[in-house]
mmCIF file as gemmi writes it, N, C-alpha and C atoms, coordinates in Angstrom:
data_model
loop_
_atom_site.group_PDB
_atom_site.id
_atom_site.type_symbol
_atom_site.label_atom_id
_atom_site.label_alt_id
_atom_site.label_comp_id
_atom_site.label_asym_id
_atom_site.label_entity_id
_atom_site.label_seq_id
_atom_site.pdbx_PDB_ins_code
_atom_site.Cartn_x
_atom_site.Cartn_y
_atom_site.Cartn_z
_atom_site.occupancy
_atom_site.B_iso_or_equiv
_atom_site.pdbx_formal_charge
_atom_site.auth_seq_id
_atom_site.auth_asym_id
_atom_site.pdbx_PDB_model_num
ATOM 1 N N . UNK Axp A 1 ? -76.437 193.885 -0.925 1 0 ? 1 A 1
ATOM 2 C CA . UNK Axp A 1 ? -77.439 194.9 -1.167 1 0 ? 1 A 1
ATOM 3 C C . UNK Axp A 1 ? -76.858 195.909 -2.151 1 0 ? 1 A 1
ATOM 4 N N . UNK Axp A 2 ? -77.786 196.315 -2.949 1 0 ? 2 A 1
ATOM 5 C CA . UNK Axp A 2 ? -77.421 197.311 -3.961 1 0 ? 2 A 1
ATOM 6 C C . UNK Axp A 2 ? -77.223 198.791 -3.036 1 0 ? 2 A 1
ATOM 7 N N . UNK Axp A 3 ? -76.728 199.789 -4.146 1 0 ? 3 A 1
ATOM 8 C CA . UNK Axp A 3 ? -76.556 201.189 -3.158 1 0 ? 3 A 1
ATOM 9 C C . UNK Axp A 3 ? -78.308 202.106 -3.012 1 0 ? 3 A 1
ATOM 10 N N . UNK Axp A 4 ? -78.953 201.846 -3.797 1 0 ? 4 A 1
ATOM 11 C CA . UNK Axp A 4 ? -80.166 202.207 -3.556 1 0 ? 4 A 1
ATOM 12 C C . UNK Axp A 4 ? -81.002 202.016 -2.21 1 0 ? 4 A 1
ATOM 13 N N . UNK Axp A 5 ? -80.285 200.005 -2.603 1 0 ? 5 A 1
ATOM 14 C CA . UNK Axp A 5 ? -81.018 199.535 -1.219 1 0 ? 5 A 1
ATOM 15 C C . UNK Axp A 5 ? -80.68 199.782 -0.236 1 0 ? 5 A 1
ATOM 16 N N . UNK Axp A 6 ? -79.464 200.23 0.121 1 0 ? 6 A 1
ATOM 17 C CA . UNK Axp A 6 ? -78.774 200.982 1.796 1 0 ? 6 A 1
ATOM 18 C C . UNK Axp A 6 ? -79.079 202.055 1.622 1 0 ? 6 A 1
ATOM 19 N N . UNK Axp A 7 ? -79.497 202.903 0.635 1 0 ? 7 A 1
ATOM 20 C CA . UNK Axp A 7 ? -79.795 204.071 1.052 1 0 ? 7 A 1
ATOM 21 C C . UNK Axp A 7 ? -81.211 204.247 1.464 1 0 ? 7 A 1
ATOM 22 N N . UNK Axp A 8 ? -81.9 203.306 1.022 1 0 ? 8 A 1
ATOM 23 C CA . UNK Axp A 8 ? -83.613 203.303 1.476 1 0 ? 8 A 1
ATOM 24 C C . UNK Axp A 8 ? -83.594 202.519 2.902 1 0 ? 8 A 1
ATOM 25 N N . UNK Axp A 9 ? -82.84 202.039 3.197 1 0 ? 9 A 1
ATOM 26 C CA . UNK Axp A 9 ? -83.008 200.606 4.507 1 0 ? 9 A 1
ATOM 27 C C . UNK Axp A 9 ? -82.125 201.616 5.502 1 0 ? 9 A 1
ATOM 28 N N . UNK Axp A 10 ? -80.737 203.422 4.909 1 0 ? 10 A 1
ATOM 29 C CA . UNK Axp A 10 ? -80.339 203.667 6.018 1 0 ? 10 A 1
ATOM 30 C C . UNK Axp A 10 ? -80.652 205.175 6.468 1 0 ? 10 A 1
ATOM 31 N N . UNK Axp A 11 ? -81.636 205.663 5.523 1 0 ? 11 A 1
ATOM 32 C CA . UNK Axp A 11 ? -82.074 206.864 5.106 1 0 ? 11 A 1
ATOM 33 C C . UNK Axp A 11 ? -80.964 208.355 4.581 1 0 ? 11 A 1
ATOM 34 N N . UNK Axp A 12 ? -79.995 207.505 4.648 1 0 ? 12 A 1
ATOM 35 C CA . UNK Axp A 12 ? -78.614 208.515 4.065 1 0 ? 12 A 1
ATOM 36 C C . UNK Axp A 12 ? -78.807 209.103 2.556 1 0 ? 12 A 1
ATOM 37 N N . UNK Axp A 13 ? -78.134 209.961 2.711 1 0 ? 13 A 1
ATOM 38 C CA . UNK Axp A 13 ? -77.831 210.666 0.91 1 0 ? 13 A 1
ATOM 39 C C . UNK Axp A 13 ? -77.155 209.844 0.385 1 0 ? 13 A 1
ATOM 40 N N . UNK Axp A 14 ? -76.729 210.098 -1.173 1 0 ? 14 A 1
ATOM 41 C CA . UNK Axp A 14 ? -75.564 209.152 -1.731 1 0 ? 14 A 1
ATOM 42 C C . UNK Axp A 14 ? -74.352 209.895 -1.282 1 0 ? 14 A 1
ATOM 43 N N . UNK Axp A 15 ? -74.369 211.548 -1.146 1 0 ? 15 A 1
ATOM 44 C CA . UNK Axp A 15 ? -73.018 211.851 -0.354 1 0 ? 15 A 1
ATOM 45 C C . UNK Axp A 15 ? -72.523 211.31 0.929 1 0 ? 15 A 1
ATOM 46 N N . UNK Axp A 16 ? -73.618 211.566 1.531 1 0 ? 16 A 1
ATOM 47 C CA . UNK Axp A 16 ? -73.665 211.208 2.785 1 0 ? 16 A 1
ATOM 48 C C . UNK Axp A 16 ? -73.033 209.834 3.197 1 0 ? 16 A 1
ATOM 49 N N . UNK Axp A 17 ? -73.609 208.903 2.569 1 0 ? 17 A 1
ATOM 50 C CA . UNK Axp A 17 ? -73.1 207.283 2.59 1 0 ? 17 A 1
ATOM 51 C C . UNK Axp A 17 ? -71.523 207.428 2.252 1 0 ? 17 A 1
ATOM 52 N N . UNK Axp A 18 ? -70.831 207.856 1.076 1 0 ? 18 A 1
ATOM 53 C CA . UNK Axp A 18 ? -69.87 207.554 0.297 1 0 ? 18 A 1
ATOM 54 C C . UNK Axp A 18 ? -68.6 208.268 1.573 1 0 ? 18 A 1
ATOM 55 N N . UNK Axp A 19 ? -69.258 209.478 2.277 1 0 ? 19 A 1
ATOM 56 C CA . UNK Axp A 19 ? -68.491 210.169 2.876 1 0 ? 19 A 1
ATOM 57 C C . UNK Axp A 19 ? -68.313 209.487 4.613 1 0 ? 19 A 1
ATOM 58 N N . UNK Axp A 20 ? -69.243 208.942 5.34 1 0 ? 20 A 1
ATOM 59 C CA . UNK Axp A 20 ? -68.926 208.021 6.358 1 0 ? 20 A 1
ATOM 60 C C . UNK Axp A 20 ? -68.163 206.764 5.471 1 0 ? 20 A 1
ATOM 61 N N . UNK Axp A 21 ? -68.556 205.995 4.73 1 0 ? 21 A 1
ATOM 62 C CA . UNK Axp A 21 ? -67.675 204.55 4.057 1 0 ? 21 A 1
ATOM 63 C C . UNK Axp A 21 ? -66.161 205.529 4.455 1 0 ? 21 A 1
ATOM 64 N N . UNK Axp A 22 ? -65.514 206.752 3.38 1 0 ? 22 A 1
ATOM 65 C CA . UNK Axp A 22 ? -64.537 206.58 3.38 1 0 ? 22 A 1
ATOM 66 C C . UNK Axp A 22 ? -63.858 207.176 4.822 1 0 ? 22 A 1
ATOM 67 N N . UNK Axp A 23 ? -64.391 207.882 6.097 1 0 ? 23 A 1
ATOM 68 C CA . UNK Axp A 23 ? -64.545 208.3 7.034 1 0 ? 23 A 1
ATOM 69 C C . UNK Axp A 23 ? -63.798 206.93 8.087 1 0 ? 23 A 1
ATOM 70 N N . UNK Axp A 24 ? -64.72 205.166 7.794 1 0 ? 24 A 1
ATOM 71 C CA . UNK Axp A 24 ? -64.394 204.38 8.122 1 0 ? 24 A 1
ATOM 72 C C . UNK Axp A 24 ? -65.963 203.878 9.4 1 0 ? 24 A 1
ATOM 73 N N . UNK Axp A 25 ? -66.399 205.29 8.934 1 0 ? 25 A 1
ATOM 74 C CA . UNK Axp A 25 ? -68.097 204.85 9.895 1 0 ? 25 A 1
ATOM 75 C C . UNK Axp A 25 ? -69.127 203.969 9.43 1 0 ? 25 A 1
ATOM 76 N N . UNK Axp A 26 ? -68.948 203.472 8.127 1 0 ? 26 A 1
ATOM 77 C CA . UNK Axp A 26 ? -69.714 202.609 7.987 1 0 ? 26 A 1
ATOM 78 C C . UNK Axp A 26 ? -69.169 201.37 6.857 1 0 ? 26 A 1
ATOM 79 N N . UNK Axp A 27 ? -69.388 200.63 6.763 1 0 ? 27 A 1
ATOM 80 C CA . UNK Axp A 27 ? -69.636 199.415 6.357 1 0 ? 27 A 1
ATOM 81 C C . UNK Axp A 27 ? -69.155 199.564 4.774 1 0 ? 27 A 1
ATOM 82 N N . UNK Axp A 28 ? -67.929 198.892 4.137 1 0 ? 28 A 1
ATOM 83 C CA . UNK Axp A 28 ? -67.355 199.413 3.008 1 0 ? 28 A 1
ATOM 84 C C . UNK Axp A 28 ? -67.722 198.52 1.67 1 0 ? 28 A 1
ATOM 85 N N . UNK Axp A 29 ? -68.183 198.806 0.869 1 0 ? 29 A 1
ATOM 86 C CA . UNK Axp A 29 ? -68.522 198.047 -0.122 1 0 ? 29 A 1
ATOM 87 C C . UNK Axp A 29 ? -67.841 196.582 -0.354 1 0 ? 29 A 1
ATOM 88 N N . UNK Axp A 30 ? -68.108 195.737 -1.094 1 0 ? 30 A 1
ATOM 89 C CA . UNK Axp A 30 ? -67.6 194.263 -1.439 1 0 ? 30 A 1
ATOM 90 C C . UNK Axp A 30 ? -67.869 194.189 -3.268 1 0 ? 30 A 1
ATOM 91 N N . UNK Axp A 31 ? -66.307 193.942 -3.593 1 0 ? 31 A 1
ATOM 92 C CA . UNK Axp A 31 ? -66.755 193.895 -5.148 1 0 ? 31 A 1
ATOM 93 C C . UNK Axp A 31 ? -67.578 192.561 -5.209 1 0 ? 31 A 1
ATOM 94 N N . UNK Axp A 32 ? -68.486 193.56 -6.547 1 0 ? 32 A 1
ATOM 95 C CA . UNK Axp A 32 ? -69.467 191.76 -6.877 1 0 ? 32 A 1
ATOM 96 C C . UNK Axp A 32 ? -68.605 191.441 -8.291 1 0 ? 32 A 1
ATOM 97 N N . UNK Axp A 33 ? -68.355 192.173 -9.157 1 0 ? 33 A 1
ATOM 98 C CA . UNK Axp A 33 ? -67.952 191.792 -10.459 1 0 ? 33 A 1
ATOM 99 C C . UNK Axp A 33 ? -67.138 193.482 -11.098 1 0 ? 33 A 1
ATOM 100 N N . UNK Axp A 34 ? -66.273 193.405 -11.698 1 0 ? 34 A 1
ATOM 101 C CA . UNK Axp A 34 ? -65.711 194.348 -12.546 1 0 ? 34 A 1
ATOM 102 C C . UNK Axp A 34 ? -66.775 195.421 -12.615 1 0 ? 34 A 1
ATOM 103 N N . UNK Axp A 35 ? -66.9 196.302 -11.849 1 0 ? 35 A 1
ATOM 104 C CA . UNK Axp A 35 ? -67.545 198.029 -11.696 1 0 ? 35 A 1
ATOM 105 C C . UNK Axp A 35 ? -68.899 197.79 -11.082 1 0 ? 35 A 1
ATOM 106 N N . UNK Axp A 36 ? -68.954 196.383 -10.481 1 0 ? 36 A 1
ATOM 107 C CA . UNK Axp A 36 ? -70.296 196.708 -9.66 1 0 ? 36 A 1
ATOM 108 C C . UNK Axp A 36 ? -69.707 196.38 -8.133 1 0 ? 36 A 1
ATOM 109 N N . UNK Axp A 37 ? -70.752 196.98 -7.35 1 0 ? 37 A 1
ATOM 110 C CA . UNK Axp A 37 ? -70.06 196.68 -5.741 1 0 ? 37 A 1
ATOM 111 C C . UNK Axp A 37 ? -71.122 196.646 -5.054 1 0 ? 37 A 1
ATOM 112 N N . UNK Axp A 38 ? -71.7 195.974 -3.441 1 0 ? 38 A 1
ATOM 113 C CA . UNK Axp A 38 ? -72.813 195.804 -3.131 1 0 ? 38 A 1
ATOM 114 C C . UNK Axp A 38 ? -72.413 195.877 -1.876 1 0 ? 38 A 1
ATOM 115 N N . UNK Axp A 39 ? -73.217 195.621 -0.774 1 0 ? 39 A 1
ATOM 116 C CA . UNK Axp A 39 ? -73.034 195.636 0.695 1 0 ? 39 A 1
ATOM 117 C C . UNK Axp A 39 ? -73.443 194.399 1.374 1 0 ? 39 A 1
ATOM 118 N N . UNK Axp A 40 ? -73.202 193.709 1.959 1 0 ? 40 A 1
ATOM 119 C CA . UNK Axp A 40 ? -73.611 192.753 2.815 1 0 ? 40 A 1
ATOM 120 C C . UNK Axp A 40 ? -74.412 192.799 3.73 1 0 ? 40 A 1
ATOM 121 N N . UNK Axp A 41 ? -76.048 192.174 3.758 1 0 ? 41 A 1
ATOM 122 C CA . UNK Axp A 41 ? -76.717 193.202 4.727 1 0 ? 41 A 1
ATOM 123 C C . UNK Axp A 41 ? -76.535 192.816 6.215 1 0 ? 41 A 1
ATOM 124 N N . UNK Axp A 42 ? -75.611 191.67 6.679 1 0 ? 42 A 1
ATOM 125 C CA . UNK Axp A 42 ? -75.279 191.368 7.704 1 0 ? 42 A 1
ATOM 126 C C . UNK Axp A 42 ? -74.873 192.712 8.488 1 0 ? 42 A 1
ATOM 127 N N . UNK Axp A 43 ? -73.851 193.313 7.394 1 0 ? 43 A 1
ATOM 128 C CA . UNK Axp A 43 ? -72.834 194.482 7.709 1 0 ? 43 A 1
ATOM 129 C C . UNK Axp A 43 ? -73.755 195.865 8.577 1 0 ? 43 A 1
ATOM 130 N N . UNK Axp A 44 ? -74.653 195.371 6.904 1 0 ? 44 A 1
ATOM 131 C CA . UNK Axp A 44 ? -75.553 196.956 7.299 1 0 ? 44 A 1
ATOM 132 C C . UNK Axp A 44 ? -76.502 196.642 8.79 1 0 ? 44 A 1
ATOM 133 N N . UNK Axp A 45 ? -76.862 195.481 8.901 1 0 ? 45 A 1
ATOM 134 C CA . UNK Axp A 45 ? -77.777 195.39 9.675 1 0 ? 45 A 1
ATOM 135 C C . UNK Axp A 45 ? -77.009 195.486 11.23 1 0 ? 45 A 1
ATOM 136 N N . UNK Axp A 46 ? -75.913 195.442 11.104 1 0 ? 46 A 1
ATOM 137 C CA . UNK Axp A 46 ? -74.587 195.665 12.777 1 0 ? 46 A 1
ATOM 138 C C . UNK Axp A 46 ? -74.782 197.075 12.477 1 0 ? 46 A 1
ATOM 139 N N . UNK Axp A 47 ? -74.422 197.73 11.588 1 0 ? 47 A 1
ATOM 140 C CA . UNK Axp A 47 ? -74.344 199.414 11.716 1 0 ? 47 A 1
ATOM 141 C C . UNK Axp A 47 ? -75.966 199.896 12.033 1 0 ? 47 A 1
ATOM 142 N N . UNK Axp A 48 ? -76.594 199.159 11.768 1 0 ? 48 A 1
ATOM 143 C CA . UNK Axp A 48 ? -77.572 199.565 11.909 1 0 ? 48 A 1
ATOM 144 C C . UNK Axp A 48 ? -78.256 199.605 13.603 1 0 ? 48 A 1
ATOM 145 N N . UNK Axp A 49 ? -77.643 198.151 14.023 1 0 ? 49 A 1
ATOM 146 C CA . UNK Axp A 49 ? -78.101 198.589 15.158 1 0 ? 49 A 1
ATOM 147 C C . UNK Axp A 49 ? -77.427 199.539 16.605 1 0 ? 49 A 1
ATOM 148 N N . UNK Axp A 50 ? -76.023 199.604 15.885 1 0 ? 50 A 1
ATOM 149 C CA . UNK Axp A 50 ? -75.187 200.492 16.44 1 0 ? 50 A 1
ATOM 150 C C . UNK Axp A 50 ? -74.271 201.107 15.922 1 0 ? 50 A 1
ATOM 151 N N . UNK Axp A 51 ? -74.945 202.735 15.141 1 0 ? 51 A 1
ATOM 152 C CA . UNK Axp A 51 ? -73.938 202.98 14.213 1 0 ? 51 A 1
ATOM 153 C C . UNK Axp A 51 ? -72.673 204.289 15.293 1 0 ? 51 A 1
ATOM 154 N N . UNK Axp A 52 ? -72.973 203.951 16.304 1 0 ? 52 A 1
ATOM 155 C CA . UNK Axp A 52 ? -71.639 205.014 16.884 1 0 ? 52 A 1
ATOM 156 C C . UNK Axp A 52 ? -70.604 203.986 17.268 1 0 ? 52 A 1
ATOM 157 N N . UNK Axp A 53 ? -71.2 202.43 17.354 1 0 ? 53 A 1
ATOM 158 C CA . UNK Axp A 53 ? -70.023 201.71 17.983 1 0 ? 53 A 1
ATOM 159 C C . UNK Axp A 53 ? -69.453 200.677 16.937 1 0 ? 53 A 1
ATOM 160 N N . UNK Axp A 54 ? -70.193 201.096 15.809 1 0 ? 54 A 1
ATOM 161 C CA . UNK Axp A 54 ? -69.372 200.376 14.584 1 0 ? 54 A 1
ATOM 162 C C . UNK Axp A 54 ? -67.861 200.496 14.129 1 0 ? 54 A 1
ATOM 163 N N . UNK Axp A 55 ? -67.263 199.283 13.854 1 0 ? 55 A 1
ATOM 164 C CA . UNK Axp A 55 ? -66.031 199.333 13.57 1 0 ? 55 A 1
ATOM 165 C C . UNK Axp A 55 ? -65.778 198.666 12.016 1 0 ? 55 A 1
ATOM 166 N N . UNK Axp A 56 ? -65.001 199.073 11.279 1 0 ? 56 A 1
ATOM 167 C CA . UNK Axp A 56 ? -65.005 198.596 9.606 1 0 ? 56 A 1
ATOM 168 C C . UNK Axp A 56 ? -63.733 197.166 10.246 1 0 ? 56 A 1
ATOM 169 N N . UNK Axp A 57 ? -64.562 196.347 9.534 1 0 ? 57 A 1
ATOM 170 C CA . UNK Axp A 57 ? -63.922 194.708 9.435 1 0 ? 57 A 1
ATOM 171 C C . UNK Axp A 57 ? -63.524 194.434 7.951 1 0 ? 57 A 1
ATOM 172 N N . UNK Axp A 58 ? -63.986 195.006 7.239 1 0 ? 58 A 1
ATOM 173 C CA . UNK Axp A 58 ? -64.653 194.7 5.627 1 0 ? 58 A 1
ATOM 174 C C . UNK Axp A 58 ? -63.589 195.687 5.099 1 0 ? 58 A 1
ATOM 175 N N . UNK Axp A 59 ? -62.83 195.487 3.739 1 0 ? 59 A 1
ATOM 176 C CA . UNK Axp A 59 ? -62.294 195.63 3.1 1 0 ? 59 A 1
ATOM 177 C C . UNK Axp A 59 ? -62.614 195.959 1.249 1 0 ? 59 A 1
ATOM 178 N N . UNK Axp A 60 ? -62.403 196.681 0.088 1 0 ? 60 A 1
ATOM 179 C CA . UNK Axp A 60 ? -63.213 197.06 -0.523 1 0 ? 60 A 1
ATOM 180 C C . UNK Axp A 60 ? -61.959 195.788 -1.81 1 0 ? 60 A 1
């Protein structure tokens, strides 16, 4: 998923997002290619259904 698309699918800011990722509360980007990066919506969709008992598996 693009960053637009987690931010519409998690209703977060772009601060907001960037600042739980590096926090370790949510779900950390996956390079797609040299300066682009995306999310896996598997990822988002676990944080999603439990974002207090989420744990980062994912690596950037």
């Amino acid at each position: 998923m693009r960053e637009k698309d987690v931010l519409d699918a998690t209703s977060l800011s772009r601060t907001t997002l960037w600042r739980v990722i590096k926090s370790g509360q949510f779900p950390r980007p996956v390079r797609i290619s040299p300066g682009r990066v995306g999310w896996r919506e598997s990822a988002i969709i676990a944080w999603q259904e439990n974002p207090g008992k989420w744990c980062s598996t994912d690596a950037l």
